[in-house]
C-alpha positions in Angstrom: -22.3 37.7 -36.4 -18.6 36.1 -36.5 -17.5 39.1 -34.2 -19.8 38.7 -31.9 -18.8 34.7 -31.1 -15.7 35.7 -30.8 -15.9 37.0 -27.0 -17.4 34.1 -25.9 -15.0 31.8 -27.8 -12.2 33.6 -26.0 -13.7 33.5 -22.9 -13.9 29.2 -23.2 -10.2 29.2 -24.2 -9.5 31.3 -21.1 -11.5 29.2 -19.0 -10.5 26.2 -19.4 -7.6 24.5 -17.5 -4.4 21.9 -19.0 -4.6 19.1 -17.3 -1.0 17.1 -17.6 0.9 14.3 -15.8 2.9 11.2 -15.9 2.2 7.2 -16.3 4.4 4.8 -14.0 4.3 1.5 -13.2 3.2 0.5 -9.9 6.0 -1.4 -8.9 9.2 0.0 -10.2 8.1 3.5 -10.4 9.4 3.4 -14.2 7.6 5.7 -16.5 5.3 3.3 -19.3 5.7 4.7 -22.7 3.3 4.4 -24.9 0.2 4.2 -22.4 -3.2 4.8 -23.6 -5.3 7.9 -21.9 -8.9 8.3 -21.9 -10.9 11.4 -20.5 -14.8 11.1 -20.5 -15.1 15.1 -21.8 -17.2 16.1 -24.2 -16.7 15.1 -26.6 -14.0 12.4 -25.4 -10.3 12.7 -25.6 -7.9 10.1 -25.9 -4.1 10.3 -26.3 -1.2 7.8 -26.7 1.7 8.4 -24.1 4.3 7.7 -26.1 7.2 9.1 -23.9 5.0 8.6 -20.8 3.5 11.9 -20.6 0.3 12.8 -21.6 -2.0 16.5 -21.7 -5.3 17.3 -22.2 -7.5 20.7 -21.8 -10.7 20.5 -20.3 -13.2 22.8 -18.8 -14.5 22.8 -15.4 -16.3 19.6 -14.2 -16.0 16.2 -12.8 -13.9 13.6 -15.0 -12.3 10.3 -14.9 -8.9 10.0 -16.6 -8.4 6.2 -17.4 -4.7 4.6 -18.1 -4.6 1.1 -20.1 -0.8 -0.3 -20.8 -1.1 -3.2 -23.7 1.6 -5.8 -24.5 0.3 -8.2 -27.8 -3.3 -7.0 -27.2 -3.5 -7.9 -23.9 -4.0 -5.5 -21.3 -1.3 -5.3 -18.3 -1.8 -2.4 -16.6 -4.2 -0.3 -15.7 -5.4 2.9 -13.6 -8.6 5.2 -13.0 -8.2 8.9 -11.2 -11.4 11.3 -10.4 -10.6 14.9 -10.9 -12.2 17.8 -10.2 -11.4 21.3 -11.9 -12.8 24.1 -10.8 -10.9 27.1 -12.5 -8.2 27.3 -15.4 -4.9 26.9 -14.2 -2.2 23.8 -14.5 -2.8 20.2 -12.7 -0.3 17.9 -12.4 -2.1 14.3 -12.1 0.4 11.4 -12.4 -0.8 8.0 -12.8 0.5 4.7 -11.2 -0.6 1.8 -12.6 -1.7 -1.6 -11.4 -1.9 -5.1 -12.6 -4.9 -5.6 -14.8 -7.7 -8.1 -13.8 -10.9 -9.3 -15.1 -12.9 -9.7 -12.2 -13.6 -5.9 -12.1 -13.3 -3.3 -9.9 -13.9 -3.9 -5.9 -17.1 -3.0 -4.5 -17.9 -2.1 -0.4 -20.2 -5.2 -0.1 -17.0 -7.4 -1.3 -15.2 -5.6 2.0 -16.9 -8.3 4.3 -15.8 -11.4 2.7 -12.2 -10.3 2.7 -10.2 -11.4 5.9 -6.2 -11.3 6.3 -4.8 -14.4 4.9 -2.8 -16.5 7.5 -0.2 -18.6 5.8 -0.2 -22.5 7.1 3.4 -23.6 7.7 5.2 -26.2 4.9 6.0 -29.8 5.7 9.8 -28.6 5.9 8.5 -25.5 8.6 6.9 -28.4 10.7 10.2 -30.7 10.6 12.2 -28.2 11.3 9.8 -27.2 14.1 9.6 -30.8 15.3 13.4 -31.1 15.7 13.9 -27.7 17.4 11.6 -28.4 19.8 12.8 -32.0 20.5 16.6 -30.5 20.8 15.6 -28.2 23.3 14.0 -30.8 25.4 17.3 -32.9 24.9 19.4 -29.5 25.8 17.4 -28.6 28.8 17.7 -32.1 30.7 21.7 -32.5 29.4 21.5 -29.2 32.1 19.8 -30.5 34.7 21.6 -33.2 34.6 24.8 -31.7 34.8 23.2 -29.2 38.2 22.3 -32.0 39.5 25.8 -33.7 39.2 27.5 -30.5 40.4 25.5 -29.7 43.3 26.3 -33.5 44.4 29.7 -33.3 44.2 30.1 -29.9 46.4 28.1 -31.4 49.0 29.7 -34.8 49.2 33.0 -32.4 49.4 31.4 -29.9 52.1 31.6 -27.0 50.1 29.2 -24.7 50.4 26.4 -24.5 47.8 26.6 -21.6 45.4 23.9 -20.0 43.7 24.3 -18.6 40.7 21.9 -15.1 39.7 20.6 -15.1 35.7 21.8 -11.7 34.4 19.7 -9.3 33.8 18.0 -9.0 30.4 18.2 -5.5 29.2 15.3 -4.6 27.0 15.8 -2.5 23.9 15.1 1.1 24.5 11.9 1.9 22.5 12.3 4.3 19.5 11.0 7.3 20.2 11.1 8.5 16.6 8.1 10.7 15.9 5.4 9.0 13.8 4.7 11.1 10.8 1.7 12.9 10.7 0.3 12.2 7.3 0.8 8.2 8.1 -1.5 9.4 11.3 -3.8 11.0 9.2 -4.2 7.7 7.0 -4.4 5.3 10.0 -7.2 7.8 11.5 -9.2 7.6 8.0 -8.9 3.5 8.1 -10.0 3.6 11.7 -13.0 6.1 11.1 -14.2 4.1 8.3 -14.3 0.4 10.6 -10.7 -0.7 10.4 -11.7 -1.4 6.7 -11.1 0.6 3.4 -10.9 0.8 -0.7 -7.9 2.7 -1.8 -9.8 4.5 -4.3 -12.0 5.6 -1.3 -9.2 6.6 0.8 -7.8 8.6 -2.2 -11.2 10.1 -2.4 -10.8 11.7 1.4 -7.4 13.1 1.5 -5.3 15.6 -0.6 -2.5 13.6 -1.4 -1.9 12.0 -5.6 -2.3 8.3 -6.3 1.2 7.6 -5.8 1.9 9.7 -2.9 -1.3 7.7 -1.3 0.1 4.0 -2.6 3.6 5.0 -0.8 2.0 5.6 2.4 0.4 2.5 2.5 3.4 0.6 1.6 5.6 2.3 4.5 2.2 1.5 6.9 2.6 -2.1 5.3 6.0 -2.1 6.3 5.7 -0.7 9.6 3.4 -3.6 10.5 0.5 -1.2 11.0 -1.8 -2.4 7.6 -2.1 -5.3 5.3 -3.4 -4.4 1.5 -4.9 -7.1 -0.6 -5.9 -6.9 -4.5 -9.3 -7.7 -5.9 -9.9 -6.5 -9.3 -8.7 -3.4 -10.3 -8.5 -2.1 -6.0 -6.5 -2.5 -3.1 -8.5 -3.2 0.1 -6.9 -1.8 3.2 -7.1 -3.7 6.8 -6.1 -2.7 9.3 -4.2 -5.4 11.5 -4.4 -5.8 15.1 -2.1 -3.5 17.2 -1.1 -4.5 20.8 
């Protein structure tokens, strides 16, 4: 009887796959020591990264790896991958993790009550606006003041009226640095999907990690080409207007 359970007990060990990674936090990129993981296996694993690092063995199937990062019993960070494993081998899954919130996670129906935030200028914005604009006004008729004084003068004198050309302005020559293509790819998933998107949805459509994923977004940020906003646990991604 034992023999014979052998076989297939070997054959589970030899299917099964080690599924390892990282924990980081989302702004700094530092690893978070002592971070705690949960896999929803059966039965359920959980470990304590205390180093950072975590490792689990699972068979294939679906799973959700969850990340929690506690300071005094209160939870800080936190972060949720899907993973799929379909033969035994070695997956590398790092996790970055996010602020914590108690509203929960974003759903698609809270997609159409988000809309871009436009800051209102400050008191001081609109003084200093006020005065700008009232020393140009002052500036501009100081100079036709003084035209008008010099072009007097050369006629009473006879001379004959010069004209004077405004130089050319010479317009910066546009960078024709080529855009990345997996920025592309991103920008052509946020268009597809109505200019509006979860991160954890865009994850879900491409083959990049979590943290690759969150750094395209921030360079997309930066190149003007996005805007990302938190609710809950999620990022929504807008896409902003482009000329």
């Amino acid at each position: 009887m034992l023999l014979s359970m052998l076989p297939t007990a070997m054959a589970a060990a030899n299917s099964s796959a080690t599924v390892h990674g990282a924990t980081y936090e989302w702004n700094t990129f530092e690893p978070l020591e002592n971070t705690i993981i949960e896999v929803n296996s059966t039965p359920s694993q959980s470990v304590v990264a205390k180093y950072g690092t975590y490792t689990f063995d699972l068979n294939p199937g679906s799973y959700t790896i969850t990340a929690k990062y506690y300071q005094n019993e209160t939870l800080i960070y936190f972060a949720e991958e899907d993973i799929a494993i379909t033969d035994a081998g070695n997956y590398v899954i790092d996790l970055l993790l996010y602020p914590a919130y108690s509203e929960g996670l974003i759903t698609e129906e809270d997609l159409a009550e988000i809309a871009p935030i436009e800051e209102s200028p400050t008191a001081s914005e609109k003084t200093n606006q006020s005065s700008i604009s009232t020393y140009s006004i002052v500036v501009i008729m100081l100079a036709l003041a003084a035209i008008g004084g010099y072009s007097f003068v050369h006629k009473k004198k006879g001379t004959d009226h010069v004209t004077y050309q405004p130089e050319a302005i010479v317009e910066p020559e546009e960078d024709n640095e080529e855009f990345p293509s997996d920025l592309q790819e991103v920008l052509d998933i946020i268009i597809a999907n109505g200019g509006r998107i979860t991160q954890k949805d865009l994850r879900s459509r491409i083959r990049y990690s979590e943290g690759k994923v969150s750094l395209m977004l921030s360079e997309l940020e930066a190149r003007g080409y996005v805007e990302k906003f938190r609710k809950g646990r999620g990022n929504v991604i807008i896409l902003k207007n482009q000329k």
